[in-house]
C-alpha positions in Angstrom: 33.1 -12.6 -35.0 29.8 -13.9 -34.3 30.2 -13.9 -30.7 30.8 -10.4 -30.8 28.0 -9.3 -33.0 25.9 -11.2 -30.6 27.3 -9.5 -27.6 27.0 -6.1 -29.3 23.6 -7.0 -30.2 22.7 -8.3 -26.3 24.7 -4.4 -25.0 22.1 -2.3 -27.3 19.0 -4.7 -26.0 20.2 -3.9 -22.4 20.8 -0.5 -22.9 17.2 0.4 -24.2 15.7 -2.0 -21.0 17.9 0.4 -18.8 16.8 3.5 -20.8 12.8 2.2 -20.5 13.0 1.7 -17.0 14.7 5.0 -16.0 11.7 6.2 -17.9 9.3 4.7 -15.3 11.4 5.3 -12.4 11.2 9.2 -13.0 7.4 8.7 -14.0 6.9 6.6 -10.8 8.9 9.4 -8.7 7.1 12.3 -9.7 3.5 10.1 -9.1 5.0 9.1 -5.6 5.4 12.6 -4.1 1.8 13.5 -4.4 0.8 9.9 -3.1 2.8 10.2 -0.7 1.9 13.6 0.3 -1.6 13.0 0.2 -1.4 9.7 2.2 0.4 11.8 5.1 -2.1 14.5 5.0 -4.9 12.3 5.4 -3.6 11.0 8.6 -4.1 14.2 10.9 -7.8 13.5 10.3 -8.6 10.2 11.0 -6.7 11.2 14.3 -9.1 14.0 15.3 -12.5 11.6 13.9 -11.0 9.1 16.3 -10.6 11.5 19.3 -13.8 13.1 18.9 -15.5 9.6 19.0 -13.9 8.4 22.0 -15.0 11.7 23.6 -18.5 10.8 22.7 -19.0 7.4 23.9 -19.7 8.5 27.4 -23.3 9.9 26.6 -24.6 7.1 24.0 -25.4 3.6 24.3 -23.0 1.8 22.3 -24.4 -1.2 23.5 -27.3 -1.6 21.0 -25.5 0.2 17.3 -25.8 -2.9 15.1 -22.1 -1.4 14.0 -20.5 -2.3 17.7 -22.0 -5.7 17.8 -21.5 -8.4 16.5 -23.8 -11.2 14.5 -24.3 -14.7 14.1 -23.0 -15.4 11.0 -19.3 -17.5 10.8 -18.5 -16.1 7.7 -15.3 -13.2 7.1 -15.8 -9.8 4.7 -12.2 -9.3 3.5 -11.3 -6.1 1.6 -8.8 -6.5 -0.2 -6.4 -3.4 -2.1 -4.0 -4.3 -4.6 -2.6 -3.0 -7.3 -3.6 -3.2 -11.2 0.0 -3.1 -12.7 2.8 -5.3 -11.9 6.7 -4.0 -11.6 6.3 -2.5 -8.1 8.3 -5.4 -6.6 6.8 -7.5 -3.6 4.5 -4.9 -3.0 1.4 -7.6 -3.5 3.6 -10.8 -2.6 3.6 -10.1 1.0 0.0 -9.1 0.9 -1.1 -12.5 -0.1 1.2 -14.3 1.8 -0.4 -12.7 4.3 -3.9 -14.1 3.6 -2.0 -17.6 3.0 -0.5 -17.3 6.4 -3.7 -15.7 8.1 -6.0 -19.4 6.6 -8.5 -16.5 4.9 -8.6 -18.6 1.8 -11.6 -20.6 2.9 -14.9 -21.2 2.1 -16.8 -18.9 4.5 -14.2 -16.1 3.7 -16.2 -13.7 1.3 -13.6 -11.3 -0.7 -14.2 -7.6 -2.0 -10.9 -7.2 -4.2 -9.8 -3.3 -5.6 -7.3 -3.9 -8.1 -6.3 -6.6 -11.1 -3.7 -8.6 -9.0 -5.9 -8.6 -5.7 -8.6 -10.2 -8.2 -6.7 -12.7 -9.7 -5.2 -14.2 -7.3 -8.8 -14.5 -5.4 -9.9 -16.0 -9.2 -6.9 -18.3 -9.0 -6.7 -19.7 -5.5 -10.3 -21.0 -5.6 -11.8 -17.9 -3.2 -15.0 -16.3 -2.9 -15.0 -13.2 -4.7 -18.7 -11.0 -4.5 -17.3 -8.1 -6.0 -14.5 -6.2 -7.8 -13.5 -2.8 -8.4 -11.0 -1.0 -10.8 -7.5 0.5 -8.7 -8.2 4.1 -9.9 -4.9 6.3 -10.4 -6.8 9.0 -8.6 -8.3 8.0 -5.2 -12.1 9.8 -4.2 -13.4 9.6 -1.2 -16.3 8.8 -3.3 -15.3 5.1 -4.0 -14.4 5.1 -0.3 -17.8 5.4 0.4 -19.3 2.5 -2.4 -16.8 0.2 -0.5 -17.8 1.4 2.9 -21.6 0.7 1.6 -21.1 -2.4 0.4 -19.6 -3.9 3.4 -21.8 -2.5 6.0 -24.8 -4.1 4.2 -23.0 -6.9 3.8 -22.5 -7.0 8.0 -26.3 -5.7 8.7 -27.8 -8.4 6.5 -25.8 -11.0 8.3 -24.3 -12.2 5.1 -20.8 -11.9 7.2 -20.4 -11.5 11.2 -16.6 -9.9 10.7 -14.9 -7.6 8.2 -11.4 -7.0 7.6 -9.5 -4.9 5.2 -5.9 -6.2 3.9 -3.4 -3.5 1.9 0.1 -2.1 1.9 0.9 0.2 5.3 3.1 3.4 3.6 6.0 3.6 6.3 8.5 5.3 4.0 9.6 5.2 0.4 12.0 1.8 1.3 9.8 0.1 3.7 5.5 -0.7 2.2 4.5 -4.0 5.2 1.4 -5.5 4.7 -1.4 -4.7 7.1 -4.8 -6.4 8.2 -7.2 -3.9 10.1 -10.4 -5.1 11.1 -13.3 -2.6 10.0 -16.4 -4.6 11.7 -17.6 -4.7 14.0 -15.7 -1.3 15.2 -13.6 -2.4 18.4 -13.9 1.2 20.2 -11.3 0.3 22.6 -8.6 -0.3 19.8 -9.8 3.1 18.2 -9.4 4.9 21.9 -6.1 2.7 22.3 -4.8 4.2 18.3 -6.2 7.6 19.5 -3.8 7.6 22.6 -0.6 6.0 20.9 -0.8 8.9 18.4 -1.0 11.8 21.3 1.3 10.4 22.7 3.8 10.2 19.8 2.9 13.4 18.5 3.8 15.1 22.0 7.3 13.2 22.3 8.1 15.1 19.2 6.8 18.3 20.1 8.1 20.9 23.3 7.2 24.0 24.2 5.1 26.5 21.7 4.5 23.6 19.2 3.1 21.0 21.5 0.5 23.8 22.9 0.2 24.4 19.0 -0.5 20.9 18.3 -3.1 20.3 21.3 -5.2 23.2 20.2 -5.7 21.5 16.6 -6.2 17.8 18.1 -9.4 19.4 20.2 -7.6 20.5 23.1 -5.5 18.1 25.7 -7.1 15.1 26.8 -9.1 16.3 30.1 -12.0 15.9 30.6 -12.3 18.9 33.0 -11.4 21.5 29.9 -15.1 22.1 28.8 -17.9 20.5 27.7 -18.4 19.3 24.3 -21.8 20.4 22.7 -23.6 17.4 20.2 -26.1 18.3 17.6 -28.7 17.2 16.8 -28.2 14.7 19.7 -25.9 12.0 20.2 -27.1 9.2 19.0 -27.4 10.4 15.8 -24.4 12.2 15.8 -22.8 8.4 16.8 -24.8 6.5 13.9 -23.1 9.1 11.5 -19.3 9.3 13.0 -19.4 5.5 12.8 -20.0 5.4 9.4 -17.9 8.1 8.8 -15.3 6.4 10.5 -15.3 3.6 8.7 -15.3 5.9 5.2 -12.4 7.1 6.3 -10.8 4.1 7.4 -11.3 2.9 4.0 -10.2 6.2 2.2 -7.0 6.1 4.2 -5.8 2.6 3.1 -6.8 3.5 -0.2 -4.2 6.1 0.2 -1.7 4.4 1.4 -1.9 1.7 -0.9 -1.5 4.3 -3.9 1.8 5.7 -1.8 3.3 2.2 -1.4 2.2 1.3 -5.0 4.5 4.3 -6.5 7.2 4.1 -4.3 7.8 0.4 -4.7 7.7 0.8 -8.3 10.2 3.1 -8.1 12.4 1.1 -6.0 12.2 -1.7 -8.3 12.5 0.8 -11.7 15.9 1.9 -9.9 17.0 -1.6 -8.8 16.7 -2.7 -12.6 18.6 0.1 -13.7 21.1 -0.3 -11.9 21.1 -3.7 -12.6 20.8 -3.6 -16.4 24.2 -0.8 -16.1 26.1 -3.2 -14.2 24.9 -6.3 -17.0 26.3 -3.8 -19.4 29.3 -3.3 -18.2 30.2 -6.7 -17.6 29.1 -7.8 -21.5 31.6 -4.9 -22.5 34.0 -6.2 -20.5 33.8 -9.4 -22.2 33.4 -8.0 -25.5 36.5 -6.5 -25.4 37.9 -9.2 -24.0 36.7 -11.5 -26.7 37.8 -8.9 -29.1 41.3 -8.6 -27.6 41.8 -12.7 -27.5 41.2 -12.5 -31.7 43.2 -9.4 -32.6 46.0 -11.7 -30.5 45.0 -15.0 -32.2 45.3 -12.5 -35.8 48.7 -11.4 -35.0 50.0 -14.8 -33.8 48.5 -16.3 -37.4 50.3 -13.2 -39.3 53.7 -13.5 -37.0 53.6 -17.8 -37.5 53.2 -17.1 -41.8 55.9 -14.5 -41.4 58.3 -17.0 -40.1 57.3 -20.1 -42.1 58.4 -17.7 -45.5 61.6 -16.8 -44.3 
């Protein structure tokens, strides 16, 4: 009897588990759509930022922006986005295996971590952490700026020659890979090259009405015999200010996305343990009644074997 009033005890324990974790995968669902939705909607723009800077490079000298160019100094900026709660699977495993595999854990690598996990792991590992921020549950554009700030002193003071930012890529609610951009100094010819791989894309999945539809909102087709694009106040300025912009929104996107892959990995793992916890409880009521079954025999054999000893 004591087995079984430790099994029944162990079938109510996992029943709650599975009932608190259904709990956070309907929590972590509803939180998911509007990541998600918000990280797709941000995309269109970085898009047309990155199309109207490539059609601006022509008439500046990109030679001399301190942005384009790099520095003397050997040492790496690494931005870093993580998550501040745990239970959203491998979600921030790969992204440090990633800096494992990558040799950033050195030295001259300075680290700029958003998020508990991202911050402990620097504090753990021995790196060089300058500065820390808090993983809000609402992304601004506002702390996409601070970070933007912060780095780009960092790179104009000298006080690093590269900067890179490391988070989770949002490909869909299964799939979160980790990804390492580099934000300084801004390689135009992978922002021309990301610019033409998404016009591209975009128009294999378009025909007819929608394509024409589709160049219209992009800034018209890519031709440079369709007009003439008109710059104010000038240029240059209008180049020191897209730049930085750029890099804003570089930032603000991969804050984004890291929010959509946070929510929909927790999810994944919410519904993996449920199902999980369902299948643990059937198998202990399986043996229960099992168990149960081998001493209601074991009774009747006792009653049946006194039965026959008094006769």
């Amino acid at each position: 009897m004591a087995n079984t009033r430790e099994l029944r005890r162990r079938i109510k324990s996992v029943k709650n588990t599975a009932q608190i974790t259904k709990a956070m995968q309907m929590v972590a669902a509803t939180k998911m759509k509007r990541a998600q939705s918000q990280a797709l909607n941000g995309r269109p723009y970085s898009f047309n930022l990155g199309y109207a800077l490539e059609r601006l490079l022509p008439l500046v000298a990109t030679v001399s922006h301190p942005l384009l160019r790099g520095n003397e100094s050997k040492n790496l900026g690494v931005l870093l986005l993580t998550t501040d709660k745990s239970l959203c699977g491998a979600l921030n495993t790969n992204l440090f295996r990633l800096i494992t595999s990558s040799d950033l854990l050195s030295s001259s690598t300075n680290f700029y971590t958003v998020g508990k996990k991202g911050r402990n792991f620097i504090a753990r590992t021995g790196g060089n952490l300058l500065a820390d921020f808090e993983n809000l549950d609402t992304v601004t554009f506002r702390q996409a700026v601070q970070l933007s700030k912060l780095i780009v002193d960092s790179f104009l003071a000298g006080e690093i020659g590269q900067a890179f930012i490391l988070y989770p890529h949002f490909g869909s609610t299964l799939r979160q890979e980790p990804a390492k951009v580099k934000l300084l100094p801004i390689d135009l010819e992978s922002v021309i090259a990301s610019t033409s791989t998404s016009l591209s894309v975009n128009s294999a999945k378009q025909s007819g009405s929608e394509r024409e539809i589709a160049t219209v909102r992009q800034g018209g087709p890519r031709n440079d015999n369709v007009g003439e694009f008109l710059f104010e106040p000038d240029p240059d300025k209008l180049l020191d200010y897209i730049l930085v912009h750029h890099l804003q929104m570089k930032i603000y996107q991969s804050l984004l996305e890291t929010k959509a892959s946070e929510h929909s990995a927790r999810m994944i793992a919410m519904q993996n343990a449920t199902d999980s916890a369902l299948e643990l409880v059937d198998d202990l009521n399986l043996t229960y009644n099992q168990i149960r079954q081998d001493s209601i025999t074991k009774e009747l054999l006792e009653i049946t074997t006194a039965q026959v000893a008094m006769e």
